[in-house]
C-alpha positions, 0 to 999 in steps of 0.5 A: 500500500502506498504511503499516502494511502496508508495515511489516510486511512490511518487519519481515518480511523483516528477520527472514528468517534461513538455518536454524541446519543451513545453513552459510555458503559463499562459493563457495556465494554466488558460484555464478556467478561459479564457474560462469562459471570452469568455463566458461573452464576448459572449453576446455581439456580437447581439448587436455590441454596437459601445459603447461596447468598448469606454465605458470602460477604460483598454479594450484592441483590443474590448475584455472584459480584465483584462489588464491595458491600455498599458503603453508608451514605455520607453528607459528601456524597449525598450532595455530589451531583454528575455535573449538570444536574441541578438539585433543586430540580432533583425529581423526589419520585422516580418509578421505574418499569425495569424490562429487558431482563429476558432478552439480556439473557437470550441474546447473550445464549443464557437462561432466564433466570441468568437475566434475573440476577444481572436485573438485580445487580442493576437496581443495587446500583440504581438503589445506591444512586438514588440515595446519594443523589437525594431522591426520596422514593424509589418504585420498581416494577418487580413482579406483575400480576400479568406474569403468573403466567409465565412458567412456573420455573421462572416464577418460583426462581423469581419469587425465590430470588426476591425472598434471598434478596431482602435476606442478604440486603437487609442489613445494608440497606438498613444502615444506609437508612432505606425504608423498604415497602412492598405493595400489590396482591399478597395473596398468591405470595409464598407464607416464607415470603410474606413473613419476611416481607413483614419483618422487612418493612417493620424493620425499616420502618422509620428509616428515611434517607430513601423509600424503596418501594418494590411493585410485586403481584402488582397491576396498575387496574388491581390498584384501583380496584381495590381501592374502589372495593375498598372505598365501597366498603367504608360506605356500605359500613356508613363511615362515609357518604357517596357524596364524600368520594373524592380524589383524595380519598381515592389516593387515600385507599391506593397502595402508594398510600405508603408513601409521602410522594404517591405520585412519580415525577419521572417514570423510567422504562428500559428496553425501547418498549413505549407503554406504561404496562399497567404500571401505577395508572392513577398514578402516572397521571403527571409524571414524565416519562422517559424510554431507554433503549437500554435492556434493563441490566444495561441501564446503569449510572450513564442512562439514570443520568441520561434520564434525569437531565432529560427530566430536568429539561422539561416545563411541567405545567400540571395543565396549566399554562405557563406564564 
């Protein structure tokens, strides 16, 4: 080849540059060593050992991890911002709909459930941005009531996941002052499961740098409708009057009423998929919404960022006009 051409192409491809919309990801860069982690982890799920995840220290969420236990929170890092974000525009609810777990695991050649670990690994990390970051609530869309049809493999490993979680981060979770909730229908939920649950949200209860409120059993319209029967019964009791039913009352009666903030400011869903799945519809009525095109285990600290400037970018008028 010619000297000069040789040159060109050599200039050429020092001026190879990712697209401005492309954001840097380490996990992104280091996919097979990721994926050789999924791999290992694979072997364990037959088992479902609930020793798997008490018996080793620094594992975050149930997953084989190289991450060190998460630290307690400091006024430090509580006020260090990515540059760019404004904390007085901070939303104080962020909801997220975390989907792509599946698809992960099936373009990498894994299981299912190998997409489940890497899904709880990616909101360990969410879950210790929000509390540096001052968010105060945190929703996450776990479980629907739409998936108890899946196969009953998936659904026991799921189930079976979330119990050795709230097992293995309790301790953490409480020390950085995390108020754990769970809201939907119960009823369907394992005995060990709904014990712990309890034990988990009486635990944290008076925590308060972060409420971390996990969606599990869940559907926006089961919210509503529960909330109606509930309702309905307090009038048929005589403790209200038709007349009384207001919205907030309503608010009142949904399973967000756990929390200070029901109402997200910023929902998040991942994967590219553009709807809201039955996921807190009452709710939702105000809230900004942004789409990743991210599968949810490669949503990360750039795309929350991404999403929160973008919802720092916005006017949000409430239905009014702005002046």
């Amino acid at each position: 080849m010619a000297p000069q051409a040789l040159s060109n192409r050599f200039n050429k491809m020092l001026s190879l540059r990712v697209p401005a919309s492309t954001s840097f990801d380490f996990r992104r860069f280091n996919a097979g060593a990721l994926e050789q982690r999924w791999r290992l982890g694979r072997d364990c799920f037959p088992s479902l050992s609930p020793g798997f995840v008490e018996n080793r220290r620094g594992v975050g969420f149930g997953v084989r991890s190289t991450k060190s236990e998460m630290a307690p929170f400091t006024a430090a890092e509580e006020e260090t911002l990515p540059e760019g974000l404004q904390p007085e525009l901070m939303p104080k609810h962020v909801a997220v709909i975390m989907d792509g777990n599946g698809r992960w695991a099936k373009n990498r050649g894994l299981q299912p459930w190998d997409g489940h670990r890497a899904g709880v690994e990616a909101l360990r990390e969410i879950v210790e941005l929000c509390g540096k970051w001052g968010i105060q609530v945190l929703t996450v869309f776990a479980f629907s009531t739409d998936n108890w049809i899946r196969p009953k493999i998936e659904i026991d490993f799921l189930l079976s996941l979330f119990e050795r979680t709230l097992k293995s981060e309790l301790e953490t979770l409480a020390k950085n002052n995390v108020r754990i909730s769970i809201i939907g229908d119960s009823s369907k939920l394992p005995k060990s499961l709904l014990k712990l649950i309890n034990e988990v949200e009486e635990a944290t209860r008076n925590n308060t740098r972060l409420q971390l409120i996990v969606a599990v059993g869940y559907s926006g319209k089961y919210d509503v409708l529960q909330a109606c029967r509930g309702i309905a019964q307090r009038v048929k009791d005589g403790e209200i009057e038709v007349e009384e039913i207001d919205e907030r009352l309503i608010e009142q009666e949904l399973e967000t009423n756990c929390t200070e903030f029901p109402y997200p400011d910023l929902l998040i869903r991942t994967s590219g998929e553009l709807r809201v799945s039955n996921f807190l519809l009452w709710q939702l009525a105000y809230t900004e919404l942004f789409f990743a095109q991210e599968l949810w285990p490669d949503f990360g600290r750039s795309g929350f960022i991404e999403a929160l400037m973008s919802f720092q970018q916005r006017q949000r008028r409430f239905g009014g006009r702005k002046s």
